[in-house]
TORNURO-86044 format. One record per residue (C-alpha): x, y, z; residue in one letter. Coordinates in pm, whole numbers, plus 32768, in hexadecimal, padded with zeros to 4 digits. Example, Ala and Ser with C-alpha at 12.3 -4.5 7.8 and 13.67 -1.06 7.14 Angstrom:
84CE7E3E830Ca/85577F9682CAs/
END
This chain:
48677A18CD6Fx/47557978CE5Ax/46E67834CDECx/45967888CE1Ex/45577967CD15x/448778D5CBD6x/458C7837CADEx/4498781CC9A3x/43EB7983C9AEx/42B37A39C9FCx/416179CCC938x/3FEF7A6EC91Dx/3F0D79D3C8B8x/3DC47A43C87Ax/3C7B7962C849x/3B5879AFC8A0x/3AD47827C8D4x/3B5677B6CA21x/3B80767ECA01x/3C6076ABC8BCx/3D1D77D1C97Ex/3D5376F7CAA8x/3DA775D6C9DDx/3EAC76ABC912x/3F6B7745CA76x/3F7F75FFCB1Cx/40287554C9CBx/411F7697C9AEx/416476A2CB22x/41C4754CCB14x/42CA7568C9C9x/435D768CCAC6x/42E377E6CA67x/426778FECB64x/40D37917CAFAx/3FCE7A0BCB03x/3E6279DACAA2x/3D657AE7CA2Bx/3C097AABC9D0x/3BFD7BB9C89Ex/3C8B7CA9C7F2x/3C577E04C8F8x/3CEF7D1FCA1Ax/3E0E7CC6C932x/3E237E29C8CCx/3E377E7BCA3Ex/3F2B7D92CA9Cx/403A7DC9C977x/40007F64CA05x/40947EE7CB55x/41B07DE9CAEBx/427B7D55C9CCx/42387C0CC921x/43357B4BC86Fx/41F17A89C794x/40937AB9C758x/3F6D7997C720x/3E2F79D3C6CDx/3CED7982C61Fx/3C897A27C4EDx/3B187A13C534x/3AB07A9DC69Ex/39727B9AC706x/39DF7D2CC71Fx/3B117CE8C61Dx/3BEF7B9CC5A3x/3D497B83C550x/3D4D7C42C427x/3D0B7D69C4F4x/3E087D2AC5DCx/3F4E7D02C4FFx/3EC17E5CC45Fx/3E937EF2C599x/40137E6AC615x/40A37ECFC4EEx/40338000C4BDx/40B28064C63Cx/42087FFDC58Bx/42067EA1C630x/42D77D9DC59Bx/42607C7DC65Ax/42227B39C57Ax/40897AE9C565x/40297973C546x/3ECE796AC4F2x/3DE27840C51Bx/3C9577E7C478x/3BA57700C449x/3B0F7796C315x/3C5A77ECC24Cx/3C777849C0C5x/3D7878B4C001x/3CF179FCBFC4x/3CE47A25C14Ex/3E2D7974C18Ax/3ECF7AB5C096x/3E307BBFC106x/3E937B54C257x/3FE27B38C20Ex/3FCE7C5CC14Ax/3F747D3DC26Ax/40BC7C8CC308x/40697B2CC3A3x/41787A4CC3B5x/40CB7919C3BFx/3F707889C364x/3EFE7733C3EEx/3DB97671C3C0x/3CE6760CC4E5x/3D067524C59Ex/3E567540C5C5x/3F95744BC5ABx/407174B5C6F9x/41AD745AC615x/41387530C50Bx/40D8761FC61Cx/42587604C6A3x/43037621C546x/42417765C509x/42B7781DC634x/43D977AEC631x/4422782CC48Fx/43597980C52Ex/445C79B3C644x/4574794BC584x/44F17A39C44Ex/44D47B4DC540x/46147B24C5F8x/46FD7B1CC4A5x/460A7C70C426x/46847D10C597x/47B87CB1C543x/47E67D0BC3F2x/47667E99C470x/48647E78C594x/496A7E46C473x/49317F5FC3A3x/48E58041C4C8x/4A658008C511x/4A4F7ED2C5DDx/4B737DFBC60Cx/4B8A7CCEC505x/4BCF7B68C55Fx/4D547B01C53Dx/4DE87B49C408x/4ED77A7CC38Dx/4FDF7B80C3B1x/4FB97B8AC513x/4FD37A0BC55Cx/509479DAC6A8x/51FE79BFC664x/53657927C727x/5427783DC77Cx/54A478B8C8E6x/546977D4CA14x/53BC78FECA8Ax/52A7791BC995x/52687797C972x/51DB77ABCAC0x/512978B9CA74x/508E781EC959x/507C76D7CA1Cx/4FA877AFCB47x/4EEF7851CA1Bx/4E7D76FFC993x/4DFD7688CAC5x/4D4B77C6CB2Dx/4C9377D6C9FAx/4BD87665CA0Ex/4B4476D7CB22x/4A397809CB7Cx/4B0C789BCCA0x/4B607A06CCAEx/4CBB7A5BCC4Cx/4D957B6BCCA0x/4ECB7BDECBADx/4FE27C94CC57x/51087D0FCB8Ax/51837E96CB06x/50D47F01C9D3x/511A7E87C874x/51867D1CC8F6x/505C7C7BC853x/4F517C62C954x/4E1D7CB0C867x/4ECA7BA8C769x/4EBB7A9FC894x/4D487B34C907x/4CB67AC9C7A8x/4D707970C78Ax/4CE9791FC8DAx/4B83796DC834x/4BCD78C0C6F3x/4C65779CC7D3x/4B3F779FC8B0x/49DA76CFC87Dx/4953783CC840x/4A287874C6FDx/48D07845C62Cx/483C79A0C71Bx/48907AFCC6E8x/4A087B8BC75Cx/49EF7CF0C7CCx/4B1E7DD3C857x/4B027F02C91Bx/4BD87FDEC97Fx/4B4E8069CB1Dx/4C5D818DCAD1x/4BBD821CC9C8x/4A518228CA55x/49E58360CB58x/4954831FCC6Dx/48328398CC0Ex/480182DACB14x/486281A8CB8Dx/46EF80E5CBC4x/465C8170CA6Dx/47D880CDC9C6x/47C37F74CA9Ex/46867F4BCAE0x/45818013C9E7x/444B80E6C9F9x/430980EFC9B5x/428C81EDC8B5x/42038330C968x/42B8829DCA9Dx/43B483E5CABFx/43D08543C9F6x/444E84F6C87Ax/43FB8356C8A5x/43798384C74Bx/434D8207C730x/438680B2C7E1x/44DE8077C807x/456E7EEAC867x/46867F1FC956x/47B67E59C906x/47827D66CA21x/46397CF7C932x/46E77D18C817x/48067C2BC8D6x/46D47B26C8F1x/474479BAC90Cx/48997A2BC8B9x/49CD7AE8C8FCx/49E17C38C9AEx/4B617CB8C9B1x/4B917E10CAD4x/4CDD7E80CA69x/4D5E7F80CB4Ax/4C787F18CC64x/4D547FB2CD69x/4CE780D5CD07x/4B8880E3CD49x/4B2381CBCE4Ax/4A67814FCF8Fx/492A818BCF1Dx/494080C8CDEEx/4A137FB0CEB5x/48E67F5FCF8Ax/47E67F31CE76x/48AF7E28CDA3x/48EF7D8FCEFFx/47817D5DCEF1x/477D7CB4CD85x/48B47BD7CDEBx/47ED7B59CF23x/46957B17CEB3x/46A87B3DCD61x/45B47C73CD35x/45937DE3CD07x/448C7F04CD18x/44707F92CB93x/442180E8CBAAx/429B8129CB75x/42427FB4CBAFx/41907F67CCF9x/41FE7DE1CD24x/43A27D87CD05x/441B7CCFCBF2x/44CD7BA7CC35x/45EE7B4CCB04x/46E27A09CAE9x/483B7AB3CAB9x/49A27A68CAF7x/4A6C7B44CB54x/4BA87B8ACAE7x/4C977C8FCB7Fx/4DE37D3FCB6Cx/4E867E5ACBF8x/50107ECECC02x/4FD27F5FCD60x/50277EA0CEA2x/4ECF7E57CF31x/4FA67DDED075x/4FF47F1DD0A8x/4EED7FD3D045x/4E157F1BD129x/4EDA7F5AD279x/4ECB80B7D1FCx/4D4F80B7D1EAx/4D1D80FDD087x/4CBF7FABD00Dx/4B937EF2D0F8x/4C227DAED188x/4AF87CDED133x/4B0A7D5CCFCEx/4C607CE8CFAAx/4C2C7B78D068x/4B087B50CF62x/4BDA7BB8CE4Fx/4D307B05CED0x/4C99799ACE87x/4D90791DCD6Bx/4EA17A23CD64x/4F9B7A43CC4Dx/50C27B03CC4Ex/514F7B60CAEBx/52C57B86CB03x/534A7CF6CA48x/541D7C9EC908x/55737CD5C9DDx/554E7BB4CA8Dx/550F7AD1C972x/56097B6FC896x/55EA79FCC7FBx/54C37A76C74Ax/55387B9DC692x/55C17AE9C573x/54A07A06C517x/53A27B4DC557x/54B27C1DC491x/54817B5DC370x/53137B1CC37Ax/52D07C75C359x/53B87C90C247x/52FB7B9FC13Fx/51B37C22C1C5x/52207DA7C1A2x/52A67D56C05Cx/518B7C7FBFC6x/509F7DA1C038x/518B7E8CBF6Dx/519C7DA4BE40x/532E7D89BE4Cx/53FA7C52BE98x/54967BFABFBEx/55EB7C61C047x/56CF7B85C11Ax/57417C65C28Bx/58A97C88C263x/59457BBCC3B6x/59BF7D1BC44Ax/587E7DB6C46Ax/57D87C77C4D4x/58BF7CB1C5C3x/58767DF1C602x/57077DA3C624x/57447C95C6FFx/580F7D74C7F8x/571A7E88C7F8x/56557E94C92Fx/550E7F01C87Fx/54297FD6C98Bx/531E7FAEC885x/53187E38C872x/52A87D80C750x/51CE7E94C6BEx/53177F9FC6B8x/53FA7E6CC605x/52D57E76C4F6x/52CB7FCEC4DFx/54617FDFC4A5x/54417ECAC3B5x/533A7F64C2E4x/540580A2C2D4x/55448005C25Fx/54917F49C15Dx/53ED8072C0D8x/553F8142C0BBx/55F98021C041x/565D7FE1BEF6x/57547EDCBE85x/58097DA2BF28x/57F67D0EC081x/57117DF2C17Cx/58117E9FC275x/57CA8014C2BCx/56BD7FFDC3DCx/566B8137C4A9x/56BD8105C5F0x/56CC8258C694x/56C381F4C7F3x/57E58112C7C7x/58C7822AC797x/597E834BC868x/59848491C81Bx/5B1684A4C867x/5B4985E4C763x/5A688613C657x/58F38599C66Bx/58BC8414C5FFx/5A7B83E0C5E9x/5A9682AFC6C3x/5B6882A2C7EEx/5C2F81A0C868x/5BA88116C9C2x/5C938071CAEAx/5C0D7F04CB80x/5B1C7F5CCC77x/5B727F45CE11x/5A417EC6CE28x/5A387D3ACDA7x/58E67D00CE0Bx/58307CF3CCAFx/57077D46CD5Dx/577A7E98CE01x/585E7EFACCFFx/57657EDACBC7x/56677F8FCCB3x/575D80B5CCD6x/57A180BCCB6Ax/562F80D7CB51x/562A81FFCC02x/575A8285CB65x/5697824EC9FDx/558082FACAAEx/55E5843CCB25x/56DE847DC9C0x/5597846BC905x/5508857AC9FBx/56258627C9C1x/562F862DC882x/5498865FC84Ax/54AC877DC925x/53DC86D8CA06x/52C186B2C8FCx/520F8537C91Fx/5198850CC7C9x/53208567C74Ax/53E284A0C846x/52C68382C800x/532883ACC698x/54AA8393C6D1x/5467827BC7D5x/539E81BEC6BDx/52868166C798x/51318221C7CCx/50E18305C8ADx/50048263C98Ex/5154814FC9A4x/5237828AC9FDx/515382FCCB20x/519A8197CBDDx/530881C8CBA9x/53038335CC32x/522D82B5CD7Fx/52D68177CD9Fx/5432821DCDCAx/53D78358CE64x/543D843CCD4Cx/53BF8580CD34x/534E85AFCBDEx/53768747CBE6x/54DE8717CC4Dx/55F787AFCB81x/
END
């Protein structure tokens, strides 16, 4: 993001004795926040029309309407922008009723810049965790749970994890390569939680899921009456991403359109809201992932070069489970006393042949498909060591559906090529088998659907094929 953009946030304030208001921007400016000054409340009124603050400051007492008036007018326009209001005259029955109406804050004139500072600083930090907390339940994605913690032991993810730690101390842009379900989103939020923003907001995105056409209202908002069926104000969730954490998952999938405008945000750290007439400028890092190769897909034109150079600063490639079979055992049984504690039953050891059998497995789902299989076996299971994991794709259909076959050593001793080709063997059984359905062969594959698409494209299958 461009270091020019405001780090502290935007405050009004609105005073209608100049020297006071002057006084006021000059002390703000100077503790680093982006300032506006209004002489009353229609100005103010006016202003907030044309472009978002992050805080409000104003008197209570001013000619043609005070502050009172002006956290009634906000709120009832269904602004939740915190209100500090000053006075000179202040009571308690004043100092309720204004917070009543929804102030956040009411000082006493003249005021104590530290007091000043703690009181926007508990109103931005009130606000952010209330944006948060309605992210959440609107189906947001959560900070790490503990069942999610990073896990292995293979040289291969230590330096991952080592890259990861040293990423995340600093507030460059990172970029997470790897095939889906190897943990990227798990690494995007320990890089937050790592990070000197862990204390700011954490939001995920996924730029599949979002239309085109409704890309700007998703990232960047809109202002009520600012389209057909904008109903209300609506924070985008680069504002809602405010002095935190902004995870694009899928980001090689955004179309061109779309690609230039959050060029924009990555190079000066602003976007147009829809319906507001000046940008807003936020203070987000960015994390990113995608399981397409953005190498290729920019010499093929479908990804914009400078996009990817601003997006390629600290790159991390996540390795898929196969080539850190190290790791299957320790993830194994990690989801085994998690699964089990969440289904109130205790514990079974993995009998050594199927950790063997796990360990050999080539999993095209990654990490996320070795959970799923787990779960499954621990459901179904029901005395002694846990053995009887469904593994579908490790098996040939020689005679009758799911009888294993025996399988001669491969020509091919690269492990490379030949676990590639037995990828695409797996592949094209399932399609066989599913008819050619996705959502079947997905569900024999034990991966999703989405995962199952990559496959297809990355070794040319046709998915309708007998």
């Amino acid at each position: 993001m461009a270091d020019r953009r405001p780090a502290r946030g935007k405050v009004l304030v609105v005073e209608d004795e100049a020297y006071v208001r002057d006084s006021l921007g000059e002390l703000l400016a100077s503790r680093g926040y982006d300032v506006r000054l209004e002489a009353g409340l229609e100005p103010a009124l006016r202003f907030l029309d044309r472009a978002p603050v992050d805080l409000l400051i104003t008197d209570l007492r001013m000619p043609g309407g005070g502050g009172l008036e002006l956290v009634r007018e906000v709120r009832s326009r269904g602004g939740d922008v915190p209100v500090v209001i000053l006075t000179g005259f202040g009571t308690v029955a004043s100092a309720v009723e204004c917070m009543k109406a929804g102030a956040s804050d009411y000082i006493l004139k003249p005021v104590d810049p530290d007091v000043l500072e703690v009181a926007i600083e508990k109103s931005l930090a009130a606000r952010a965790l209330r944006r948060e907390v309605e992210y959440l339940r609107a189906g947001g994605a959560p900070g790490l749970p503990p069942d999610e913690a990073p896990t292995g032991v293979s040289p291969a993810w230590r330096r991952v994890m080592a890259t990861v730690q040293a990423a995340a101390r600093t507030g460059a842009t990172v970029l997470l390569l790897g095939e889906s379900g190897t943990g990227k989103e798990v690494l995007a939020r320990l890089i937050h939680r790592m990070s000197p923003r862990a204390g700011g907001p954490y939001v995920r995105v996924n730029c599949a899921a979002i239309p085109i056409e409704m890309w700007e209202s998703e990232f960047f908002g809109h202002r009520r009456g600012s389209f057909t069926g904008a109903q209300s104000d609506r924070e985008g969730r680069f504002r809602l991403a405010h002095r935190g954490t902004i995870f694009m998952d899928e980001v090689g999938s955004m179309a061109p359109a779309a690609q230039a405008k959050f060029l924009r945000v990555l190079q000066d750290g602003e976007f147009d809201r829809l319906g507001d007439e000046q940008p807003t400028r936020v203070d987000v890092r960015v994390v990113a992932a995608t399981n397409s190769d953005l190498d290729a897909d920019v010499a093929a034109g479908r990804f914009r070069q400078d996009l990817f150079y601003r997006l390629n600063v600290m790159r991390i490639a996540v390795p898929p489970l196969r080539e850190r079979s190290e790791d299957v055992r320790p993830l194994a049984e990690r989801f085994v006393r998690e699964i089990c504690a969440r289904l109130g039953k205790p514990a079974p050891p993995i009998a050594p042949g199927a950790m063997d059998e796990l360990a050999a497995y080539a999993w095209p789902g990654n990490v996320r498909e070795l959970r799923n299989v787990v779960e499954r076996a621990l459901i179904l299971h029901g005395e002694g060591p846990l053995s009887d994991f469904d593994l579908p794709a490790s098996r040939r259909a020689a005679g009758a559906e799911g009888e294993p076959a025996a399988a001669g050593p491969p020509s091919e001793l690269n492990l490379r090529a030949a676990l590639a080709a037995r990828e695409k063997e797996i592949l094209a059984e399932a399609l066989r088998r599913s008819g050619g359905v996705r959502r079947e062969a997905a569900r024999l594959l034990g991966i999703d659907q989405r995962n199952l698409g990559y496959y297809v494209k990355k070794h040319n299958l046709d998915p309708d094929a007998p």
